[in-house]
N, C-alpha and C positions, 0 to 999 in steps of 0.2 A: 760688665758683661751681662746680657740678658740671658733668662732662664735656655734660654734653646742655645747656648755656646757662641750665638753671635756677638764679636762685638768690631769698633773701627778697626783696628789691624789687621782684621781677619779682611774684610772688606776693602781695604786700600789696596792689600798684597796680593786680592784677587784681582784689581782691576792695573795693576801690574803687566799685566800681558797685552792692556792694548795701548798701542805704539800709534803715537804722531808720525803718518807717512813723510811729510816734508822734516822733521827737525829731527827725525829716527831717535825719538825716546820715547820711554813710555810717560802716560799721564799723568802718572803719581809724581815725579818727578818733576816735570814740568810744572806743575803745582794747578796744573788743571780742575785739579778734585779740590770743589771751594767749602762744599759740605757733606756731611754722612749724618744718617739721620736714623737711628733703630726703633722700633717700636711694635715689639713681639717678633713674630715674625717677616716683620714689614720691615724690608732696606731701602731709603731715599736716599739720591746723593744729587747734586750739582756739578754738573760737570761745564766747565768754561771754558772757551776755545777764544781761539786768536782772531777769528774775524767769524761773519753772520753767512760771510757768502763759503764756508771751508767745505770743499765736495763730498769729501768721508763723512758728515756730521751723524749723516743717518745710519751709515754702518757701525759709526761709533757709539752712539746710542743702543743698537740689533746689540753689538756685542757687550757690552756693558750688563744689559739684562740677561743676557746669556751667563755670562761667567758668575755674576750674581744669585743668580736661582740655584747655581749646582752647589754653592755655600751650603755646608749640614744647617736646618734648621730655618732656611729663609722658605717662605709660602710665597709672599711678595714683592713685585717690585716695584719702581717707580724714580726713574731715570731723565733728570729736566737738563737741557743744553741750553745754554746761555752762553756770548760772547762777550767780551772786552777789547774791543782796536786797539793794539800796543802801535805807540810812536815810533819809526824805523829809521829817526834821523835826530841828531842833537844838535840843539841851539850853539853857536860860539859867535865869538866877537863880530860885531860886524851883523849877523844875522840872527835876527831874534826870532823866532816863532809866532804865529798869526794865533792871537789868544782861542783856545777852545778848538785848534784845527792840529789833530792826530797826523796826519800824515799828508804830504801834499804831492801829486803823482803828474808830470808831464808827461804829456802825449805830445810826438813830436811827428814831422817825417824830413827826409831830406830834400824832398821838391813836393809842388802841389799837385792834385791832380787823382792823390790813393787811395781819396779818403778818408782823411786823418779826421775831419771834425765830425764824421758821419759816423767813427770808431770811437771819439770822444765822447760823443752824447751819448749813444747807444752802451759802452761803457760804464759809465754814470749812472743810466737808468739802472743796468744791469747788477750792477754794485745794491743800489739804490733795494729794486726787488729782491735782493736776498736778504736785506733787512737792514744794512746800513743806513749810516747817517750820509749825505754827501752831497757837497756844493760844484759846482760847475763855472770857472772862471773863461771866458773867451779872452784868451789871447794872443788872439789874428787881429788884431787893433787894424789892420787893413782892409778886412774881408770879415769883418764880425758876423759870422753864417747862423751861430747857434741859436737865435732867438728864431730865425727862419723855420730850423729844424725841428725845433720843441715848440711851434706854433703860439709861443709866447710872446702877445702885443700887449706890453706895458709900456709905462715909466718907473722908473725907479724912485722910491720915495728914500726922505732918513724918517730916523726915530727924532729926530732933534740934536744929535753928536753924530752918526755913521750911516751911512747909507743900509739900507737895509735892501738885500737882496730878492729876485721874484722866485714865487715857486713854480714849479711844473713838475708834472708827470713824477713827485714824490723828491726833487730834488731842488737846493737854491743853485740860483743863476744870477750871475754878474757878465754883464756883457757891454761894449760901447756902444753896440747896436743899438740900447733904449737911451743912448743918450746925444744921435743925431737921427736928421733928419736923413728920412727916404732917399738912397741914392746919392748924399751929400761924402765924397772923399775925405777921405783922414791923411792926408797931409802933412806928414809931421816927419821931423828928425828925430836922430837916434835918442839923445837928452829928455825929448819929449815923453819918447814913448816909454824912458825909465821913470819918468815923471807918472804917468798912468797907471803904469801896472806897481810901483808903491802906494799908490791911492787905494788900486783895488784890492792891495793886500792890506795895509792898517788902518782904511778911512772905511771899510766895510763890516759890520755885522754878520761875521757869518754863523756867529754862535757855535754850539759843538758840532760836532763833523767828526768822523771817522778817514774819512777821503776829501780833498779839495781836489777835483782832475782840472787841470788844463790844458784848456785845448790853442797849443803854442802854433807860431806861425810857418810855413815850411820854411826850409835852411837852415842855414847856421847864422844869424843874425843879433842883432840887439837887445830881441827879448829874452833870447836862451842865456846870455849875457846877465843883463838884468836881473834875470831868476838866480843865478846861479850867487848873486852878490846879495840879493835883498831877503830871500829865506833858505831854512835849510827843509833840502826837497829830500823825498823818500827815494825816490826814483824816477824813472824815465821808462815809456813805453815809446820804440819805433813800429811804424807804419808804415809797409812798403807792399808794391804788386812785384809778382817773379819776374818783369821784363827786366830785360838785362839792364838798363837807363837807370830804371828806379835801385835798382839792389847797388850799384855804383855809389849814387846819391845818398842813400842810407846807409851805405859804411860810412860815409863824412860825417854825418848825424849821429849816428853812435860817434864814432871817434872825438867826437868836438863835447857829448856829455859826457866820456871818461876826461879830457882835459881840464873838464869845468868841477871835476869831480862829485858828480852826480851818476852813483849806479843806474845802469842800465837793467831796470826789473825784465825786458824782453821785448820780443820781434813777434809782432801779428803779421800776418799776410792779408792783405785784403784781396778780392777779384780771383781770388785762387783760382777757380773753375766755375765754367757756367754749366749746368744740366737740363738738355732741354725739356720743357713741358711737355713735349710732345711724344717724343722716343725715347728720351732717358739717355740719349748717348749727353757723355760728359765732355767739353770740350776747352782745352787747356789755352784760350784767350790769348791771354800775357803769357804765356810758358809754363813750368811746372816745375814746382819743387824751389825755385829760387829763393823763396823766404828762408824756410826750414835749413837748407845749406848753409845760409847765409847765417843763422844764427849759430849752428854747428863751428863755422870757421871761426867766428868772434867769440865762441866759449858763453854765451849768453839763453837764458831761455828762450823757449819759443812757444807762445802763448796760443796760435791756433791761426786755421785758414777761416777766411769768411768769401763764401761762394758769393759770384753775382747772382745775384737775383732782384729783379724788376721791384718786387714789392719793397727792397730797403730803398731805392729810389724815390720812389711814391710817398713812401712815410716822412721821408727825407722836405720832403718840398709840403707836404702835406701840415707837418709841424707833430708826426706820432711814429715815434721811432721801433722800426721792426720788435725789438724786444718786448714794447709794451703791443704793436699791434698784433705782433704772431709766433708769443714766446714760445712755441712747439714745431715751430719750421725751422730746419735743417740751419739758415744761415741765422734766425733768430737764435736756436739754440749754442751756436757754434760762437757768438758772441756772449752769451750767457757763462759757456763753459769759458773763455776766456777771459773774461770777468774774474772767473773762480781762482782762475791760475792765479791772475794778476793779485789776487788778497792772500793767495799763500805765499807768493814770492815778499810781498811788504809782511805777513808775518815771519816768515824766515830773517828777512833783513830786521826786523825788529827785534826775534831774537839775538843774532849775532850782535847786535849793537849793547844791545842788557848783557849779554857777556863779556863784553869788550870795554865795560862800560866802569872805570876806575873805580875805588872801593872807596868810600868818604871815607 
């Protein structure tokens, strides 16, 4: 105990009152507080959270200093947030885990057309910009779009043993894209394509990673198969617009990832609404509200609307995804905040999994 009555119990018991809004405990508990540090009237602590992208970080921080200073005897403070990606899936027979890769997160839809791979990148960056580590696998072995979208023209090289993955825009990327020719069809049966995406999961370098997103193909096909046999995945993100067609096809998509037994982390809405430039009237395109309902009946989160707007198009084909080119526009941000959702639902599942998690 230092001369002025401070000492650690005084200081953990204060920081007691702030509460994890997703796991509703407080910090101390959670074993968030990694250090406390006195030194006169100087309190330091560490405080670690479950992912980089977590949306309270900064109010948890505000309050931290707050309940801190009212301690008899503290003058200062000095309050550092740091992260740790907890793993929200365990390895068993059959499926081993991709060495160095935390969590691995399908983005799915039930037909094409909603822009699943334009959710996928965007996604990805997004994760990526709040500080994460994270690779990007394309798994439209059909339509391999994401090298288009993240304007990345390479080849893929190895080290000498695994392919080594390209960077962009703060993220790696494995795509088949860089490994045919312009325009050239892929071709392939079902066997084949289980053949490919175990390549791209054990013959690749993806090093550490918090996040591996993939961006899967639409329907309920081979590769969703595939995945569900050769690792064990965190979750599943659907991608659907409010027309009635697509919300139909997206209950089969969720339904076929609770069969494969892969949680469903949540329902984005893409196209929700357009607002025009001009007048500002909003105009409900595909319909309205379909997503959000739809995640309501299935008991599943619902991760956010993403407005049309021209400019995710343009980035899109351009190869600079809305997030990186206009992180403060409405649909920019509205993927950004969706992003956020998507690392608190993989840390809630990460916790339940550590508590579920047998005792050696």
């Amino acid at each position: 105990m230092s001369q002025q009555g401070i000492d650690e119990s005084a200081v953990l018991e204060a920081l007691k009152v702030i509460q994890d809004p997703d796991l509703h405990r407080d910090i101390v508990s959670l074993g968030f507080v990694k250090q406390v540090s006195i030194d006169g009237e100087m309190v330091s602590v560490v405080i670690e959270l479950t992912t980089p992208a977590c949306p309270v970080k900064d109010q948890m921080r505000d309050q931290a200093e707050t309940v801190l200073r009212q301690l008899p005897g503290v003058e200062k403070v000095h309050v550092e947030m740091t992260a740790n990606v907890r793993s929200a899936s365990s390895p068993d027979e059959g499926r081993a885990a991709i060495p160095g890769v935390r969590n691995i997160i399908a983005v799915g839809a039930g037909k094409g057309g909603v822009g699943k791979t334009t959710v996928s990148v965007n996604l990805a960056c997004a994760l990526a910009r709040h500080g994460s580590r994270v690779g990007l696998l394309d798994g439209d072995v059909y339509g391999p779009n994401v090298p288009i979208m993240l304007g990345a023209q390479t080849q893929l090289e190895t080290d000498g043993q695994k392919i080594v993955p390209a960077e962009c825009h703060g993220i790696r990327v494995v795509s088949i894209g860089f490994l045919t020719q312009d325009e050239s069809p892929v071709i392939w049966r079902g066997p084949m394509l289980h053949g490919v995406i175990q390549q791209f999961f054990r013959e690749v370098n993806w090093g550490e990673l918090d996040y591996l997103v993939i961006d899967m193909p639409p329907g309920t096909g081979d590769v969703a198969l595939s995945l569900s046999q050769t690792v064990p995945v965190s979750g599943a993100v659907t991608v659907t617009t409010p027309q009635k067609v697509s919300l139909a096809d997206t209950r089969r998509a969720i339904r076929m990832y609770q069969k494969l037994n892969i949680p469903v982390l949540g329902l984005l809405e893409n196209m929700s609404h357009f607002i025009c430039p001009s007048c500002s009237h909003e105009s409900d395109i595909f319909g309205k509200g379909g997503g959000e309902s739809l995640a309501e009946q299935m008991e599943i989160p619902f991760l956010g609307k993403i407005p049309l707007y021209e400019p995710i198009r343009v980035g899109g084909d351009s190869g600079t995804p809305i997030v990186v080119a206009e992180p403060e526009c409405p649909a920019g941000q509205s993927l950004i905040d969706a992003a956020a959702r998507l690392a608190a639902q993989v840390s809630i599942a990460s916790y339940q999994t550590s508590v579920d998690a047998p005792v050696a």
